[in-house]
C-alpha positions as CSV (number, residue, x, y, z in Angstrom):
1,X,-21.3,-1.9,42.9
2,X,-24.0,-0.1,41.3
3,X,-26.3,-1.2,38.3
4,X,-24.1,-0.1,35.5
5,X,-20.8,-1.1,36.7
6,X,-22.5,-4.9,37.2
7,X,-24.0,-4.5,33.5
8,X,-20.2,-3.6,31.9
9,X,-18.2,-6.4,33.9
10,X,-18.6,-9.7,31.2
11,X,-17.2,-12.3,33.8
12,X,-20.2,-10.9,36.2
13,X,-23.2,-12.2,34.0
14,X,-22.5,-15.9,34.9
15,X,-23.0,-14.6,39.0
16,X,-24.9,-17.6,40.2
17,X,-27.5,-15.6,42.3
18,X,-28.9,-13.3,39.4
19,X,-32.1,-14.8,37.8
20,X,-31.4,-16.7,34.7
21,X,-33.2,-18.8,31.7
22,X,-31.7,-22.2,30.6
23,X,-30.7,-22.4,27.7
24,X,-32.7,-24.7,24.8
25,X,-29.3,-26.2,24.1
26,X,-27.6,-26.5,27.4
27,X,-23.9,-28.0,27.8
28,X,-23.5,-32.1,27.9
29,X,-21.4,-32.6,30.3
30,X,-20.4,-30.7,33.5
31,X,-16.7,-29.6,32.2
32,X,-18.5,-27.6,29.5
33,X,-20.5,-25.2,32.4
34,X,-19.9,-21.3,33.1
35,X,-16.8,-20.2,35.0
36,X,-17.8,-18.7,37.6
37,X,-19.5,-21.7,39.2
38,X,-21.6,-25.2,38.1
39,X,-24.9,-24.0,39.3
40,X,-27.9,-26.6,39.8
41,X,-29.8,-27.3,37.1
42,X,-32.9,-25.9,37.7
43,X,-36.6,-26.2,36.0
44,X,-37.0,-24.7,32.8
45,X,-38.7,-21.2,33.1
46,X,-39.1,-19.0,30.1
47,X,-41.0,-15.8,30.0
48,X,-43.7,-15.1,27.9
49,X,-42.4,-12.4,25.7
50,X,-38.5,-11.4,26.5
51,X,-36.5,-8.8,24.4
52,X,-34.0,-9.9,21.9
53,X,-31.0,-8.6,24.2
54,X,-32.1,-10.4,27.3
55,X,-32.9,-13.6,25.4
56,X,-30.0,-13.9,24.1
57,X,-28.1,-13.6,27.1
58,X,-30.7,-15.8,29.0
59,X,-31.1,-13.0,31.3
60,X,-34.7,-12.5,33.0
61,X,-36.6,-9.3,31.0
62,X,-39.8,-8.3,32.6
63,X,-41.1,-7.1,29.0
64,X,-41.9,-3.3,29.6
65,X,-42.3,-1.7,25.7
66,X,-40.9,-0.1,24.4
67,X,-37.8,-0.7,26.2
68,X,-37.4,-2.9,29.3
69,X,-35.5,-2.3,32.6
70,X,-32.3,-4.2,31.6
71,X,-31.9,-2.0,28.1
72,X,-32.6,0.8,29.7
73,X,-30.4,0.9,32.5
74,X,-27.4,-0.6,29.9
75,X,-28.8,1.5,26.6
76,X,-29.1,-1.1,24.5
77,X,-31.4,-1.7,21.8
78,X,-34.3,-3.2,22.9
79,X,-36.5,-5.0,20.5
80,X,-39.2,-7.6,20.6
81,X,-40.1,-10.2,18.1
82,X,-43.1,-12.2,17.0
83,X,-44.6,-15.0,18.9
84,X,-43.8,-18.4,17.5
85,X,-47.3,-19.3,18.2
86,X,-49.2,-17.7,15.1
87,X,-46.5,-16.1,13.8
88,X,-43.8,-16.7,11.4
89,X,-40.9,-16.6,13.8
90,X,-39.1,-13.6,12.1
91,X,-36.9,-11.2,13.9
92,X,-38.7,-7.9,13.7
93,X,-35.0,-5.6,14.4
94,X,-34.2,-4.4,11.3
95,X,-30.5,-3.7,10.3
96,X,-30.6,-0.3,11.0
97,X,-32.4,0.1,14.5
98,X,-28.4,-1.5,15.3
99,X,-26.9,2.0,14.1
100,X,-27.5,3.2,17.8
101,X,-25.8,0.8,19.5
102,X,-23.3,1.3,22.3
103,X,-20.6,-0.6,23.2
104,X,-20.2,-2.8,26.1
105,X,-16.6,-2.2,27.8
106,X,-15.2,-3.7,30.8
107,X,-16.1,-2.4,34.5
108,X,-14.3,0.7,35.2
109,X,-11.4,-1.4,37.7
110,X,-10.7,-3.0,34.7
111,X,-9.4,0.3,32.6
112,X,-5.7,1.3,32.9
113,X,-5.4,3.6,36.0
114,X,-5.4,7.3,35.3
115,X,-8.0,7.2,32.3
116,X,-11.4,8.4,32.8
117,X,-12.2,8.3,29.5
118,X,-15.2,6.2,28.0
119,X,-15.7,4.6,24.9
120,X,-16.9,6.9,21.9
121,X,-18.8,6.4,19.1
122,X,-18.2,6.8,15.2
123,X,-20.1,10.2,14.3
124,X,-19.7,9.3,10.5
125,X,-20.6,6.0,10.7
126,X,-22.9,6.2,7.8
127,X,-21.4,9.6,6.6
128,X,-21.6,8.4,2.4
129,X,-25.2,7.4,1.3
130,X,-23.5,4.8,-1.1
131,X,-22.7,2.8,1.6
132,X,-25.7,2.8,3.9
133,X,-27.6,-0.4,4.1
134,X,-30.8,-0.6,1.7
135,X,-33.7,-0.8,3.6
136,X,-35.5,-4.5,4.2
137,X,-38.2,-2.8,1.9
138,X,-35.9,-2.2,-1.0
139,X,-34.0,-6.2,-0.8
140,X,-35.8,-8.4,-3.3
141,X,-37.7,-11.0,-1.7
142,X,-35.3,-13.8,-0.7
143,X,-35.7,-17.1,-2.5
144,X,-33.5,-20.3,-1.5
145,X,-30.4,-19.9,-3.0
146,X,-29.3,-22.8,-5.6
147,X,-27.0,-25.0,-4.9
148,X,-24.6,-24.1,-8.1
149,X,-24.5,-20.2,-6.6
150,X,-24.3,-21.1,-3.2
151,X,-20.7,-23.0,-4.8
152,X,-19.7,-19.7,-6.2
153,X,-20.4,-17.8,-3.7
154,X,-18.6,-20.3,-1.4
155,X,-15.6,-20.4,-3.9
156,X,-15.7,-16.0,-3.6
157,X,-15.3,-16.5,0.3
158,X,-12.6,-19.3,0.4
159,X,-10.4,-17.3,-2.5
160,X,-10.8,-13.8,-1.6
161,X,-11.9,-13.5,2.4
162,X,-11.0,-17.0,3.9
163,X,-7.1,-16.6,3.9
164,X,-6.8,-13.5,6.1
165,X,-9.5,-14.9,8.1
166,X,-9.4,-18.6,8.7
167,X,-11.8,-19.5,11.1
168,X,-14.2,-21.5,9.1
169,X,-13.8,-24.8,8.4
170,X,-11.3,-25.9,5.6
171,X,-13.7,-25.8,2.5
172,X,-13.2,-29.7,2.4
173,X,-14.5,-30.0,5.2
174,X,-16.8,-27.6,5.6
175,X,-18.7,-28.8,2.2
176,X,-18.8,-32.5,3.7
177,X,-20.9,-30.9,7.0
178,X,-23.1,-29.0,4.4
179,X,-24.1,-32.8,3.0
180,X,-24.0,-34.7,6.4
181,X,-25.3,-32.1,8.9
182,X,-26.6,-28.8,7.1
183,X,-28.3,-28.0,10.2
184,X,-25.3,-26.8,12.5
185,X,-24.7,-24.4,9.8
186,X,-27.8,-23.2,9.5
187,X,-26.3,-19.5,10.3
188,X,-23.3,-19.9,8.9
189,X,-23.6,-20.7,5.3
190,X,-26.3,-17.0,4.8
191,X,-23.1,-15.2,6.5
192,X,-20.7,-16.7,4.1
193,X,-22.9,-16.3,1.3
194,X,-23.1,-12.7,2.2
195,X,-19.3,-12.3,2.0
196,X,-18.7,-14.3,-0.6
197,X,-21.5,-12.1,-2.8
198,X,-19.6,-9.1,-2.0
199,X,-16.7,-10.3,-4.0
200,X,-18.8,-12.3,-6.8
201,X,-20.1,-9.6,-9.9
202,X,-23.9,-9.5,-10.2
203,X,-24.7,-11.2,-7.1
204,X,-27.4,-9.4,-4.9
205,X,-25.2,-8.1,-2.3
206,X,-28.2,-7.0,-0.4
207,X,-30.5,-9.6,-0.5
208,X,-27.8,-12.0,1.2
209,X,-27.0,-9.3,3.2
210,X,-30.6,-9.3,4.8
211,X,-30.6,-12.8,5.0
212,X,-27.9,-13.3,7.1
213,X,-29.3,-10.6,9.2
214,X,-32.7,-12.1,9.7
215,X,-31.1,-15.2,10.5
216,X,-28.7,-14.3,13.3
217,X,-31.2,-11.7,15.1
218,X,-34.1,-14.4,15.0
219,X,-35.2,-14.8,18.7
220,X,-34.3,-18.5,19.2
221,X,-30.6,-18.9,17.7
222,X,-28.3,-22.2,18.3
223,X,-25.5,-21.2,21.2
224,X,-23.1,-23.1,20.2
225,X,-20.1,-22.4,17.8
226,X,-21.6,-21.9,14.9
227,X,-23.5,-19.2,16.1
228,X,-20.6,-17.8,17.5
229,X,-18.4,-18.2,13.8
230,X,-21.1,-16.7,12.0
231,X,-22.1,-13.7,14.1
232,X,-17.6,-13.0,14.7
233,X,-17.9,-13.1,10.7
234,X,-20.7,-10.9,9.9
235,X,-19.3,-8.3,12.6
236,X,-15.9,-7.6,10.7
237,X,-18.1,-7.8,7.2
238,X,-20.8,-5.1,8.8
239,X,-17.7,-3.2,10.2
240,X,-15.7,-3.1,7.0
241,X,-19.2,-2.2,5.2
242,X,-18.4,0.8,7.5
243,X,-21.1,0.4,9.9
244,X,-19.6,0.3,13.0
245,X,-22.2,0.5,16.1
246,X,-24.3,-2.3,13.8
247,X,-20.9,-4.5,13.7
248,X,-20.6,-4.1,17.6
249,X,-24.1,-5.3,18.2
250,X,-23.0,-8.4,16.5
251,X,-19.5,-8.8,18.0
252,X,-21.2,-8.1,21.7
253,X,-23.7,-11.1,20.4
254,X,-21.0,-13.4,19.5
255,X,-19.1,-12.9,22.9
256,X,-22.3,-13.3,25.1
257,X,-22.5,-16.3,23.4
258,X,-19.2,-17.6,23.8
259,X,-18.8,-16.6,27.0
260,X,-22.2,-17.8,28.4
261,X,-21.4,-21.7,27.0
262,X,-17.5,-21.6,27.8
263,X,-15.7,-21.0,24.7
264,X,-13.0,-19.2,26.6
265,X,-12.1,-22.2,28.4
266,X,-9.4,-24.9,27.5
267,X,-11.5,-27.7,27.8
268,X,-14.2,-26.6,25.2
269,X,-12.3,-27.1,21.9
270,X,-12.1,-30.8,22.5
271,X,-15.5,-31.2,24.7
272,X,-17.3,-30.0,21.5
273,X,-14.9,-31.4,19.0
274,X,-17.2,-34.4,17.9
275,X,-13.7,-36.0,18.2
276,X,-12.9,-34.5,15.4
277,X,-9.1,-32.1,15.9
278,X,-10.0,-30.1,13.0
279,X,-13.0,-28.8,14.3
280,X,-11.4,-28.6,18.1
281,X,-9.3,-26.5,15.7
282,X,-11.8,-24.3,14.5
283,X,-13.3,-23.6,18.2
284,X,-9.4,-22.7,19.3
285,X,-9.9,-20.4,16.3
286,X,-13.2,-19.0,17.1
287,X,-12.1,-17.6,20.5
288,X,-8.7,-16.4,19.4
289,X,-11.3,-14.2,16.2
290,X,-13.2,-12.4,18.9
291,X,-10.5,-11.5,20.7
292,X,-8.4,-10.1,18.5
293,X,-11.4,-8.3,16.5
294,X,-12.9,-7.2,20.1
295,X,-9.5,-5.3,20.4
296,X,-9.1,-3.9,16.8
297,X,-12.7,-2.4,16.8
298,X,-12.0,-0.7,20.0
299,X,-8.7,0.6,18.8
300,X,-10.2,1.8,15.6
301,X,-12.9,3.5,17.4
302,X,-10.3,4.8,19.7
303,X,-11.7,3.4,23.0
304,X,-9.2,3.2,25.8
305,X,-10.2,-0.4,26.9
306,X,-12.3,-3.5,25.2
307,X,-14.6,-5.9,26.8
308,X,-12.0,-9.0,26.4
309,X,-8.9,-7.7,27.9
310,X,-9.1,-8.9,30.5
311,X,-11.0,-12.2,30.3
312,X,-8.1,-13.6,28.0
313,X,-9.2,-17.3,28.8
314,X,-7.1,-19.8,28.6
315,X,-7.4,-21.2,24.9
316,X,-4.6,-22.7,23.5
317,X,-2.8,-21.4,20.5
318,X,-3.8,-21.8,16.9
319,X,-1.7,-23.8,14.8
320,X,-0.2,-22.9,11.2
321,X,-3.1,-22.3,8.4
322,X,-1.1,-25.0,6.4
323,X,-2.0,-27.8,8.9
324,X,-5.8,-26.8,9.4
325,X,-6.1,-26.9,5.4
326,X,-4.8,-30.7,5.9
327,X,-5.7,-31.7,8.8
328,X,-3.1,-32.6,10.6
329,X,-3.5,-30.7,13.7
330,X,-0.4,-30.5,15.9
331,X,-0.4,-30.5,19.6
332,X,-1.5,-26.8,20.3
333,X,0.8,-24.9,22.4
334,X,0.0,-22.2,25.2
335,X,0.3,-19.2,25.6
336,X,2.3,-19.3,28.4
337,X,4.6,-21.7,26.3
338,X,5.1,-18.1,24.0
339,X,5.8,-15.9,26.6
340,X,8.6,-17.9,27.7
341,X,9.9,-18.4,24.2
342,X,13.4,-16.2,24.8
343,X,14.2,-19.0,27.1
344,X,14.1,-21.8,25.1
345,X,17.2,-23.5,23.6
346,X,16.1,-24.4,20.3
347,X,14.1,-21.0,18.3
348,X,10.6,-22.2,18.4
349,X,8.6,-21.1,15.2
350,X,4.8,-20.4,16.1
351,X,2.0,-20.1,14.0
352,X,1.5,-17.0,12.1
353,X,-2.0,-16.4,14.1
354,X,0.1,-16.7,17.2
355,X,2.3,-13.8,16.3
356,X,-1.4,-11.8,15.4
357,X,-3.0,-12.8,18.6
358,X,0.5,-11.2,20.6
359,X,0.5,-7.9,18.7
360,X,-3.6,-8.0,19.5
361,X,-2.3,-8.1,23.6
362,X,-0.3,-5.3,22.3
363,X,-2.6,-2.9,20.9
364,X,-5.3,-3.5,24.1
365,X,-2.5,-2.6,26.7
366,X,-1.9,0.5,24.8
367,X,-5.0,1.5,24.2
368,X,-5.5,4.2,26.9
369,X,-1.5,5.2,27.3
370,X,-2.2,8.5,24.9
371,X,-5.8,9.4,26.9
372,X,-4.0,11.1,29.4
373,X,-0.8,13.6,29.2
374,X,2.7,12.7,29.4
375,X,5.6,14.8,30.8
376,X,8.8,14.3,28.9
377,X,10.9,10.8,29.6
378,X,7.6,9.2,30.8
379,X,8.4,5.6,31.4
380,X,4.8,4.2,29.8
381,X,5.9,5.2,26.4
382,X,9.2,3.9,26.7
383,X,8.2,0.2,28.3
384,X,5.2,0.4,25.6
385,X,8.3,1.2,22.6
386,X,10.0,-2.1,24.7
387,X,7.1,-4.4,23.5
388,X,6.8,-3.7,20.2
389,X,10.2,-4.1,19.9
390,X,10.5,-7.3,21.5
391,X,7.8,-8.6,19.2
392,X,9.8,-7.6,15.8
393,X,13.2,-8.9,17.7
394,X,12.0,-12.2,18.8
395,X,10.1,-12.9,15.4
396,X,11.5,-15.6,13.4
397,X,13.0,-15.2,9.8
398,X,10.4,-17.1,8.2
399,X,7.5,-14.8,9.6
400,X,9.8,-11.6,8.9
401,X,9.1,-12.9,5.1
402,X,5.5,-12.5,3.9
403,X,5.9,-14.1,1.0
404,X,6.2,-18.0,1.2
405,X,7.9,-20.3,-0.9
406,X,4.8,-21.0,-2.8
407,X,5.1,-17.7,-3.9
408,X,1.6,-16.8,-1.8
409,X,1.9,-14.0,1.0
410,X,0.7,-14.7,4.5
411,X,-2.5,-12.8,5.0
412,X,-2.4,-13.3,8.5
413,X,1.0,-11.9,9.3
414,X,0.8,-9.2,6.7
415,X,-3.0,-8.2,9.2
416,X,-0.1,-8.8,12.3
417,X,2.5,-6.2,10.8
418,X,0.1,-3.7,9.5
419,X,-1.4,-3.3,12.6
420,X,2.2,-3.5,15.1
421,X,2.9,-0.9,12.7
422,X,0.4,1.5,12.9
423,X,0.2,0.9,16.9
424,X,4.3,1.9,16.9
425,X,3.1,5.4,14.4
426,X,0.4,5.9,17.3
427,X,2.6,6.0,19.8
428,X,5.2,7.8,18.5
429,X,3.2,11.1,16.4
430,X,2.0,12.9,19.5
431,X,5.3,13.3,21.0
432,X,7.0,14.0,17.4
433,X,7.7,16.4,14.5
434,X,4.1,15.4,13.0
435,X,1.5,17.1,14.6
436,X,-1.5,16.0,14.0
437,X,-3.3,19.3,11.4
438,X,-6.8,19.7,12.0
439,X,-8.0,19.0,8.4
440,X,-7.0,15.4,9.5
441,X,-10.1,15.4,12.0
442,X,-12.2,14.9,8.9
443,X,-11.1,11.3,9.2
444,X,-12.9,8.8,12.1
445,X,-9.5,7.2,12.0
446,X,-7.9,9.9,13.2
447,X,-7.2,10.0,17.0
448,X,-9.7,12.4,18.9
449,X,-8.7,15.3,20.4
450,X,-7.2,13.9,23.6
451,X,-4.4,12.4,21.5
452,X,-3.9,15.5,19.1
453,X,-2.6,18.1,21.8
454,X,1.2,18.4,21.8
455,X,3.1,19.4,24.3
456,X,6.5,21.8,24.4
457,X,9.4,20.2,22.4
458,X,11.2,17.5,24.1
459,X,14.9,16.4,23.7
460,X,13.3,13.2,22.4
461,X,11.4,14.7,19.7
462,X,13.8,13.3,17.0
463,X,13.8,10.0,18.1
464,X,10.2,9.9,18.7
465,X,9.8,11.5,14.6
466,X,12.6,8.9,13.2
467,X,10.7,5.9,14.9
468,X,7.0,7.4,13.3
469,X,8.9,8.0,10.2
470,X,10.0,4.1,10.4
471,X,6.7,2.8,10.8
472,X,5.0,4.4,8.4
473,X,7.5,3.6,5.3
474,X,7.5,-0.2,6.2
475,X,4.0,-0.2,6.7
476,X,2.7,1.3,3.3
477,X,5.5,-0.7,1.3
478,X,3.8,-4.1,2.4
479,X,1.1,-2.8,0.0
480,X,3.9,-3.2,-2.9
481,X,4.5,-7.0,-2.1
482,X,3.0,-9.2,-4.7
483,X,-0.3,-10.0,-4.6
484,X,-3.5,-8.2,-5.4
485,X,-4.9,-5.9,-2.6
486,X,-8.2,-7.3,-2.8
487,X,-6.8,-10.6,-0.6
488,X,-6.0,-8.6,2.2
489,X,-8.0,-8.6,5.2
490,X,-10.8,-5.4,4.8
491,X,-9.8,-4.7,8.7
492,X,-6.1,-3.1,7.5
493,X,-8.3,-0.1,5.7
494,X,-8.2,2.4,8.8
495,X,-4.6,1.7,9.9
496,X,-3.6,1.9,5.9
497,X,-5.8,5.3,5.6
498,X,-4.0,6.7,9.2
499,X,-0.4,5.6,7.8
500,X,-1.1,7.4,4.6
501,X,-2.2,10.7,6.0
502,X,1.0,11.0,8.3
503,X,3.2,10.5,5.5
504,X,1.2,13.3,3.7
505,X,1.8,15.3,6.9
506,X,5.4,14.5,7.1
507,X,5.7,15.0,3.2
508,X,3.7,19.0,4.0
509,X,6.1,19.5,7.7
510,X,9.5,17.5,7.9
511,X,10.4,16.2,4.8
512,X,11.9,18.8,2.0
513,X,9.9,19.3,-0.6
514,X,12.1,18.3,-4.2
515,X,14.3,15.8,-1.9
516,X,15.1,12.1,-2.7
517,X,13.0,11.4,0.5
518,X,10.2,14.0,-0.1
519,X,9.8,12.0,-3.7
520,X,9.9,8.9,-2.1
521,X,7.7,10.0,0.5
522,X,5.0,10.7,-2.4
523,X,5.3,7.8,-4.0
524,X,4.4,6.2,-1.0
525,X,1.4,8.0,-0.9
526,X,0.2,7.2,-4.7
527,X,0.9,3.2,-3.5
528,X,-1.3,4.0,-0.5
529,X,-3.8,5.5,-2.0
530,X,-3.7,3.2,-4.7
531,X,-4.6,0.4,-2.1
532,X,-7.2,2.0,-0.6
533,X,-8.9,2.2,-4.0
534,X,-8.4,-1.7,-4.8
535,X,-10.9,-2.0,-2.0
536,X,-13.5,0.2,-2.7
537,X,-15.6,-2.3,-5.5
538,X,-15.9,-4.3,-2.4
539,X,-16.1,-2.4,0.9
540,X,-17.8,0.5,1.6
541,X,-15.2,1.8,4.6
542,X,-12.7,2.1,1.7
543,X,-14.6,4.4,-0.1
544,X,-15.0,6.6,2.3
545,X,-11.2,6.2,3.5
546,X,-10.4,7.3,0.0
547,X,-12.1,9.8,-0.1
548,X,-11.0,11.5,3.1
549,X,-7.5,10.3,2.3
550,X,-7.4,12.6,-1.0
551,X,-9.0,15.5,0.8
552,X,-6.5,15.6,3.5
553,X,-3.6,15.4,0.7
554,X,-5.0,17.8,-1.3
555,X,-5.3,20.5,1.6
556,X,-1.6,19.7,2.9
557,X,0.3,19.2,-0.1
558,X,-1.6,22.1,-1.9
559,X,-3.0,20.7,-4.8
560,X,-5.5,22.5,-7.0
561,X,-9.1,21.3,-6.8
562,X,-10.5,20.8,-10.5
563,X,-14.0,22.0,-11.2
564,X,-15.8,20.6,-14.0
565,X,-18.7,22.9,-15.4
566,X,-20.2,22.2,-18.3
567,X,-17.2,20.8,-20.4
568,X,-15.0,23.6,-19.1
569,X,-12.4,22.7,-16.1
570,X,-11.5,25.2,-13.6
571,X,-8.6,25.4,-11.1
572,X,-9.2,27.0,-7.5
């Protein structure tokens, strides 16, 4: 195995013969160690000056600036901080020395057989200037923030952000730790802040923003779950923010982490659970969040593997949102328990994240099936079709029905059927009617150009179409459920913007133009667009998705571009 295949495997970092620091918080008891093997403890040996990267995965660095042998030989970003002694203890990395990252991915044995493609990266990550992070010499100085906005900004995170992602603690909860042990959350509470300031008017967005940066690159951070929690949070923030390769810094930081102190194991939940089943709870919930996040970043950025496929763990299930608000915490169920669900007597009715977490397995075992080409009647497509058919078949009335009896819609199964949706359009465009046109390539949601060459017309072709055409109705009418689109969770922008511009496409090459379905098919695309634009006061990947939306519309469906000069508009 050579170096970089050992640096892209996650299960071979805990290899108990490759030099490694302890760690300043190391696991109580022995059912909390690495995987791989309950290694001797051994005297605590620190180097003098390490990089953030190999601290933080308690790896040996031999401190050559600027970058050190490890970085170099995984391209990392390699960056050194302050001394303690004499110094203030700041991290030195500054938000955007993260826009270069590169993605970690599974060793090569690990990637579906016949692909030979590697992970790419976003070339218009920071394409809008609005949306590019303000420099640490632009953000105010940062003060302590009050207790009474710390509470609003709290309240903005709970009401707007909480519901589609529920991994914190209940608010309850959480506000008692804030008064009895403020110091587990010390990396928390600035990442919550930050969210909950993107959804409060006047707040400093960017001041909380650095803040929660500063703390969760600092050289010496808790590894425990908080640390974990806070740096899965700030990922999907940063992402939605549209700043992808900075997100992935943070969501590799957050698995090293989890990884490296067991969270992927059964026995952690309760082991670190202070007794306590809500917070057991939360861990289970923790786990299940970088998963399904390391998955959807890697579909998004149309990689054809991620780093967690295969290193599943063997966590057991989350239970409904309704029992975590109140604590009663029911015996979790497997996962094992799921997948034998069709032979149960009774219809067993699992929890909402459940359902999300099975659509997640989903999407990562179809990541690569469209790198490669596929002759007519290829059995991968049609086994792939099978799954996400068994997942809408075997899903039980009440999940079926976004809208619960409190007359509130479930955030996380609206995230689960948005994105089974857009995986089923995925799969089915190439090999239909709705070639992908190349003004669509002005997108980063749009597939690259492995997945937009066609192949002869099949005798499937209509099927294939009819199935697309399926997915992308139902998909853009959950937008026209009741509630405001604000609540949803920021992650269903790309696979909202990619459903949008294939029914533009289908609206410019299938549908008639003046037909009840062509009309229809418009509407949908005002509702789409519409949703897009409920997102952009708070997300800056929405802005730009609108904005590529429109243009793709207005090339396909051939609407005049207005010109405004100087109080005179002009049609081209």
């Amino acid at each position: 195995m050579d170096d970089s295949q050992f640096f892209l495997d996650p299960l071979l970092w805990f290899d108990p013969n490759l030099p490694q620091f302890t760690t300043n918080f190391p696991p109580k008891s022995a059912d909390t160690l690495p995987l791989l093997g309950r290694r001797k403890q051994r005297e605590r040996v620190r180097a003098a000056r390490a990089c953030i990267a190999c601290r933080s995965r308690h790896m040996k660095c031999d401190s050559i600036e600027p970058v050190c042998t490890r970085c170099g030989i995984e391209a990392r970003t390699c960056v050194y901080t302050k001394s303690r002694r004499g110094g203030s203890g700041q991290s030195l990395v500054p938000l955007e020395a993260l826009h270069g990252h590169t993605r970690r991915a599974p060793a090569p044995a690990a990637i579906s057989q016949g692909s030979n493609a590697s992970p790419q990266t976003s070339d218009s990550t920071f394409s809008d200037e609005a949306v590019r992070h303000t420099s640490s010499s632009e953000v105010t100085t940062i003060e302590s923030t009050g207790r009474a906005e710390t509470d609003q900004l709290l309240e903005s995170y709970y009401d707007f952000f909480h519901d589609a992602h529920p991994v914190a603690l209940p608010r309850k909860k959480l506000l008692s730790r804030m008064q009895t042990d403020p110091g587990t959350l010390e990396l928390l509470i600035p990442v919550i802040e930050y969210i909950g300031a993107i959804y409060t008017t006047g707040a400093c967005t960017a001041t909380f923003r650095q803040k929660a940066h500063e703390k969760l690159t600092a050289s010496e951070i808790p590894f425990d779950g908080f640390s974990v929690q806070a740096l899965a949070l700030f990922s999907i923030a940063i992402h939605c923010s549209d700043e992808y390769k900075a997100a992935e810094y943070y969501l590799d930081r957050a698995i090293d982490i989890a990884l490296s102190i067991g969270m992927h194991q059964e026995e952690f939940a309760w082991n670190n659970s202070e007794c306590d089943p809500v917070l057991a709870e939360s861990w289970r919930r923790t786990w299940w969040v970088l998963y399904d996040t390391d998955g959807l970043f890697a579909a998004i950025s149309h990689y054809p593997t991620h780093r967690l496929r295969d290193a599943i763990g063997d966590v057991k299930l989350p239970c409904e949102d309704r029992d975590y608000e109140s604590g009663k915490i029911p015996q979790p169920r497997s996962l094992a328990d799921y997948d034998n669900r069709e032979f149960d007597d009774e219809d067993v009715v699992y929890s909402s994240w459940t359902y999300l977490i099975d659509v997640s397995r989903i999407t990562s075992s179809l990541l690569s099936i469209n790198h490669e080409e596929r002759g007519p009647g290829d059995p991968t497509i049609a086994i792939a079709d099978t799954r996400i058919l068994n997942w809408s078949l075997y899903l039980p009335k009440c999940k079926q029905d976004l809208i619960s009896e409190d007359q509130k819609i479930d955030e996380t199964m609206f995230l689960a059927h948005t994105i089974m949706k857009c995986v089923k359009m995925l799969l089915h465009r190439p090999h239909s009617q709705l070639l992908y046109s190349d003004i669509e390539t002005q997108s980063v949601c749009t597939p690259p150009s492995t997945l937009r060459q066609t192949r002869a017309v099949q005798k499937s072709i209509a099927t294939h179409t009819a199935k697309c055409l399926e997915a992308i109705e139902t998909s853009i009418m959950l937008f026209a459920l009741p509630s405001p689109h604000i609540r949803h969770s920021p992650l269903v922008t790309c696979a909202l913007a990619l459903h949008v511009m294939a029914q533009v496409r289908a609206c410019n090459h299938v549908l008639k133009a003046g037909s009840n379905s062509y009309e229809a098919g418009r509407d949908r695309i005002r509702l789409g667009l519409g949703a897009l634009k409920a997102q952009v006061c708070a997300w800056g990947l929405a802005k730009r998705s609108v904005r590529e939306v429109a243009g793709v519309a207005k090339e396909l469906l051939g609407i005049p571009i207005v010109v405004k000069d100087v109080g005179v508009e002009k049609e081209w």
